[in-house]
N, C-alpha and C positions, 0 to 999 in steps of 0.2 A: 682707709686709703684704698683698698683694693674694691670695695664697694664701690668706693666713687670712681676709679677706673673702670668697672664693666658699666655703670650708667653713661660714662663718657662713650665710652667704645658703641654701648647699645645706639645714642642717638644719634651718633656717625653713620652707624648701619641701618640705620630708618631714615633719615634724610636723603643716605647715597640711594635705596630703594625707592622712595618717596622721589624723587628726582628722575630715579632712573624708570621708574614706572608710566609716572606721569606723561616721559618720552617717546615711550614705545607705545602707550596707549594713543598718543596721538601722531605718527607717522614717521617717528624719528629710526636713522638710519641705525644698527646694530652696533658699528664702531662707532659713532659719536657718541652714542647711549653712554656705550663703559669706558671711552674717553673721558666721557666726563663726569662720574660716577669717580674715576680713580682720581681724577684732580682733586674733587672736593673731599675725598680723603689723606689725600696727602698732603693737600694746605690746611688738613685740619689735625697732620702729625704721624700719621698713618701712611707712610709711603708704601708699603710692601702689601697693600691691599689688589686682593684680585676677582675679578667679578667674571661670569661667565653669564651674557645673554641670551636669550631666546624669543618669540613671539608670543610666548605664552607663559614665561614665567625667567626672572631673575634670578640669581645666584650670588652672593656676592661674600666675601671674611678677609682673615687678614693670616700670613702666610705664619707670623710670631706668636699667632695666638687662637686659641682653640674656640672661635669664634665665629657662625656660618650663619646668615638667615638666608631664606627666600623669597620673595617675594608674586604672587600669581597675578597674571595679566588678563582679564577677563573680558576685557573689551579694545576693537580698533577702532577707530577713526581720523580719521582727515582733521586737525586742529593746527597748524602751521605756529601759529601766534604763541600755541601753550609751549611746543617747542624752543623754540627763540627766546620768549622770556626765560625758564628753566635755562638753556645756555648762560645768557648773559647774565642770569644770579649768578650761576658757578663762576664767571669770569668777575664777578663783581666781590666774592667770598676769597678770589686769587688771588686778586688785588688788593686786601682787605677793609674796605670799603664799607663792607657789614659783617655783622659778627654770625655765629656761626647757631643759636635762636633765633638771629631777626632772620637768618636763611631759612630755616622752618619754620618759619611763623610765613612768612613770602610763599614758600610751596604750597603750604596748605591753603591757603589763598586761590593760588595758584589754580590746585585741583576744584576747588571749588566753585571761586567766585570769580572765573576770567570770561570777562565780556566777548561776547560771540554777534555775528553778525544775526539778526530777526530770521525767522521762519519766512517772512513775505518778501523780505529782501532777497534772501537764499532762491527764493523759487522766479521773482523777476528775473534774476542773475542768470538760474540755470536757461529762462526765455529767451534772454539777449545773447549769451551762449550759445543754444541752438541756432539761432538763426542765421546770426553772423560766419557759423564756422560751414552750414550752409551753403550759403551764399559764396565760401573760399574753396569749398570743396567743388562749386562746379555746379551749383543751383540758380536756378533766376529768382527774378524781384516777386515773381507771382507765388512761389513757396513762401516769400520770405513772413509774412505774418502768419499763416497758419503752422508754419515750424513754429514760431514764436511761442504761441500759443500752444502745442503739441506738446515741445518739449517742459512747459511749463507746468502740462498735467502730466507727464510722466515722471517729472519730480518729483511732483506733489505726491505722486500713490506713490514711491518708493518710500520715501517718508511715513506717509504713515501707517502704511504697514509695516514699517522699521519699526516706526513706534509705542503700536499700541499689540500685534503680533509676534514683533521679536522672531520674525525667521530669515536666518541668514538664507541671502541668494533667491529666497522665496518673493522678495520686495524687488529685488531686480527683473525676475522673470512677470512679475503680474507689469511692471512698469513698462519695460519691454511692449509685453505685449499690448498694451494699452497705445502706445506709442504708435505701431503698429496698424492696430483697428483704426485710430482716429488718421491718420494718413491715408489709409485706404479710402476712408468713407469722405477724407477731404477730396482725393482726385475722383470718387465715384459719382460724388454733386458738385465735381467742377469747380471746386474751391479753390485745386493747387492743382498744379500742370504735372510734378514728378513727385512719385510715390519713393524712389528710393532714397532721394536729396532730403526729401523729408525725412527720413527715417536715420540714416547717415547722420542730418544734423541734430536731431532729438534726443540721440543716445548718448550723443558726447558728454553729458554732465554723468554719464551714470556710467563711464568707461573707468576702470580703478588706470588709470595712470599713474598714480605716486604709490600706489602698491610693486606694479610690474618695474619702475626707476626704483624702489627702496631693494625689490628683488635683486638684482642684477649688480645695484652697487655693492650687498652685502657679499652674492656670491664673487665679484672681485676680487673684495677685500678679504676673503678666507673663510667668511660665515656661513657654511654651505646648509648645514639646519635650517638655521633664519628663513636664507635665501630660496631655498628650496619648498619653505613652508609657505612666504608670502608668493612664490610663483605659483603653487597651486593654490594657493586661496584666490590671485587674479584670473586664475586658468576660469575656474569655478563661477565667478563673477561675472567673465566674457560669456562664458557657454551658457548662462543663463539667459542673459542678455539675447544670445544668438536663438538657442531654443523659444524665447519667447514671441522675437519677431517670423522665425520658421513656421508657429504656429499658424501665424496670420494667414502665408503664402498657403498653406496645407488645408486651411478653410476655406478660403475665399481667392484663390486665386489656381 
């Protein structure tokens, strides 16, 4: 009997982590995390469970029982979609609508196997992005295709230097400045009439905005670690960002 309680208890606290990981690795606020972390232990008998989050690593037991794992966060990203779904399981497990296997069987899914939008979609995206926001910020029609196209390679190499180098910040700043060069060299052969409108509209896919909003909500809401953690990690992001197109001005202009 008591066996089969701590394998119950064990896969309560691997799903609430599994849950709660999968949230925070992909942009989720600090109190919705363990919001909902505590729900799907207490609809699964466990009320008095308490979790302590962070950006970099999970916490979570139960107050009756000598019971604590941790869980480490090794990676962030932007995934909105992994978000949402992971919610509405736990609201789906509230209601109980699935059982509390086919929950972890759905996470690990989840982490795995949830469809993301294409790498060439992502990088038209971020083109139509630049150039429209652009064009709102205070640029004319004669930027408007070469930001297109600008912001489109500065995607492109933040990517893959995320990808195949793996250094944080380092993928902003090469992108940045890339960004940068090809604006200059578009107003220097008369391509594009304003070098800063270009630049302005280019970087906006690589501005962390839902870093600096998850920032702010958490310090709010009382999570000043978190909060404090992801404001300097956007700090870090912007200044690369800024350091990279500085460069350009410090060469060539």
């Amino acid at each position: 009997m008591e066996k089969q309680i701590d394998k119950e208890i064990k896969l309560i606290l691997n799903i609430c982590l599994t849950a709660g990981r999968i949230m925070m690795e992909n942009g989720s606020e600090v109190y919705r995390t363990e919001e909902m972390m505590e729900r799907i232990a207490a609809n699964a008998g466990y009320k008095d469970s308490v979790s302590h989050v962070t950006v970099t690593g999970i916490f979570m037991g139960f107050k009756s029982l000598p019971y604590t794992q941790l869980e480490n966060i090794r990676e962030r990203r932007i995934n909105l979609q992994k978000v949402a779904t992971v919610n509405q399981l736990s609201r789906e497990f509230e209601q109980k609508k699935i059982s509390i296997e086919k929950l972890q069987k759905n996470l690990n899914e989840i982490d795995f196997n949830t469809p993301t939008f294409s790498i060439p979609l992502q990088i038209l995206s971020a083109g139509i992005v630049s150039c429209t926001l652009m064009y709102i910020f205070g640029g004319s029609w004669k930027d408007f295709i070469p930001t297109f196209f600008i912001g489109m390679a500065g995607f492109s190499a933040s990517f893959v230097i995320n990808k195949f180098l793996k250094l944080k910040f380092f993928d902003d700043f090469i992108a940045a400045f890339l960004i940068g060069f090809l604006a200059y060299l578009s107003v220097k052969l008369n391509l594009a009439g304003n070098m800063d409108h270009i630049i302005i509209g280019s970087v906006m896919p690589l501005v962390p905005g839902v870093a600096i909003t998850n920032a702010f909500r958490d310090i709010l809401a009382g999570h000043l670690i978190s909060g404090m953690a992801r404001a300097t990690e956007a700090i870090f992001v912007a200044g690369s960002i800024g350091i990279g197109i500085s460069m350009i001005f410090i060469l060539f202009l």
